[in-house]
C-alpha positions as semicolon CSV with decimal commas, in nm:
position;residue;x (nm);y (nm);z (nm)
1;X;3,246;-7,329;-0,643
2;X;3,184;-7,504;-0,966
3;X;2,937;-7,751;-1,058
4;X;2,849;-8,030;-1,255
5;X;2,548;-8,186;-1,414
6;X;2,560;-8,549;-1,515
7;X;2,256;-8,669;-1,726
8;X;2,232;-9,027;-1,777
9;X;2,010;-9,212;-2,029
10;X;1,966;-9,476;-2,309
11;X;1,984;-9,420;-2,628
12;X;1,910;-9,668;-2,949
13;X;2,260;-9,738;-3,116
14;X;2,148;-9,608;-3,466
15;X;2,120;-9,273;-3,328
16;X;2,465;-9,235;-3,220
17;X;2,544;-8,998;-3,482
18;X;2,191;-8,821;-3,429
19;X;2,313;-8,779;-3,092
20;X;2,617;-8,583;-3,181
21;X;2,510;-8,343;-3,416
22;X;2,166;-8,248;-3,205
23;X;2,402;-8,252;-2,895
24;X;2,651;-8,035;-3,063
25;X;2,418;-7,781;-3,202
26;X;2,261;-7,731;-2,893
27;X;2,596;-7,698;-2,686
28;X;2,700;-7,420;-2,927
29;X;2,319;-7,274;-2,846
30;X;2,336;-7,275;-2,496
31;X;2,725;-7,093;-2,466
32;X;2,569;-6,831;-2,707
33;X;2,249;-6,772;-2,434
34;X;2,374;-6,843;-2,096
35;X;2,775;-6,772;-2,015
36;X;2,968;-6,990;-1,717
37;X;2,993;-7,341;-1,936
38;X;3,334;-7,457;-1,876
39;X;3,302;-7,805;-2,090
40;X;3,054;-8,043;-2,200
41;X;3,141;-8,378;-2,229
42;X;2,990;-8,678;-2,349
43;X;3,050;-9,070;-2,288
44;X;2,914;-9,362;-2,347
45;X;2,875;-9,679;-2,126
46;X;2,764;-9,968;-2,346
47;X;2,597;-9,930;-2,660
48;X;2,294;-9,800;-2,499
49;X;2,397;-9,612;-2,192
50;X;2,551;-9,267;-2,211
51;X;2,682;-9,013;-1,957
52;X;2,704;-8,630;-2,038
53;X;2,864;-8,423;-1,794
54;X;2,816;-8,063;-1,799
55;X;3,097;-7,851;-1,587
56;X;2,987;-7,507;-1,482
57;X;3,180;-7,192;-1,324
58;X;2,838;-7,200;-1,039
59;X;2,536;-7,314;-0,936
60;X;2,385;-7,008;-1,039
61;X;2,490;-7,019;-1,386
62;X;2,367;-7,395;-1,419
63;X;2,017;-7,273;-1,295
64;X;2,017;-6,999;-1,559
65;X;2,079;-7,216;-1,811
66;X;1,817;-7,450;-1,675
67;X;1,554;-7,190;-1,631
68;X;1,614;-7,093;-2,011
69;X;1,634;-7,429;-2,122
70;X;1,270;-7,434;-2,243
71;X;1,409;-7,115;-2,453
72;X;1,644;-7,362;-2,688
73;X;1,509;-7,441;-2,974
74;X;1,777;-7,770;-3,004
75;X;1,687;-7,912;-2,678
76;X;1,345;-8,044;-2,773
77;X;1,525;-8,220;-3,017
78;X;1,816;-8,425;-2,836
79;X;1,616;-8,530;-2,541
80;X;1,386;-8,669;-2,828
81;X;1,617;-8,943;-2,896
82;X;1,714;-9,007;-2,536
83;X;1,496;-9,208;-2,287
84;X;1,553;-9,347;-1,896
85;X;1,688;-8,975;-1,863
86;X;1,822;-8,887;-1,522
87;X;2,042;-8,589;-1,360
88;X;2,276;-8,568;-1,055
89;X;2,473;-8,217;-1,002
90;X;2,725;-8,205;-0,766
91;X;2,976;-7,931;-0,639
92;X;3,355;-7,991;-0,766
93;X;3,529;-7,963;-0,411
94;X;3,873;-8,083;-0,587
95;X;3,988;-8,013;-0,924
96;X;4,324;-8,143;-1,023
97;X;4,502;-8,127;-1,364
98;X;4,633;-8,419;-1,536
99;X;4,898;-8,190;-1,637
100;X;5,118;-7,996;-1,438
101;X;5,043;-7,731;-1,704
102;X;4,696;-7,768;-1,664
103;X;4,649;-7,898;-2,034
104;X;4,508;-8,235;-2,122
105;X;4,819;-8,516;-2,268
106;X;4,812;-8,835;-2,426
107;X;4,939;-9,128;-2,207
108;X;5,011;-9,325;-2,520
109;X;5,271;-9,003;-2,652
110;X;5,498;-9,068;-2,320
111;X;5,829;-9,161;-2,414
């Protein structure tokens, strides 16, 4: 059963763009060391509050990745910027496709 991780914390607005680059680096970092990341997503609330919601193929592959986490060089450096951190994870029990080809669509490109 897959599994996702949903960290929420604040962040100062003029590190946005921070954010993103530290975040992407160390997305790319952690798919290179530890296999079973399905997506990594990242949303924001407000201008302070963020979500990012990590989907994994198990439990088991999360806790690898956590377990190596102190391993990443680029972690130390996005949870720098990020404060009021907290973490749920939660097993997917239903997964449904927007699509009925499984892809993601644009609501705005319907005719």
């Amino acid at each position: 059963m897959t599994v996702a991780r949903f960290a929420r914390f604040h962040l100062e607005p003029t590190a946005t763009d921070e954010l993103i680059t530290r975040r992407a680096a160390l997305v790319a970092a952690i798919r290179q060391r530890f296999p079973g990341l399905i997506e990594a997503r990242l949303g924001r609330l407000d201008e302070r509050r963020w979500v990012d919601v990590w989907h994994w193929e198990s439990r088991a592959h999360l806790q690898r990745a956590l377990e190596g986490g102190p391993t990443i060089a680029e972690a130390p450096a996005v949870f720098a910027l990020t404060q009021e951190l907290s973490t749920e994870d939660v097993e997917i029990v239903d997964d449904v496709d927007r699509s009925p080809t499984g892809g993601d669509h644009d609501d705005d490109e319907q005719a």
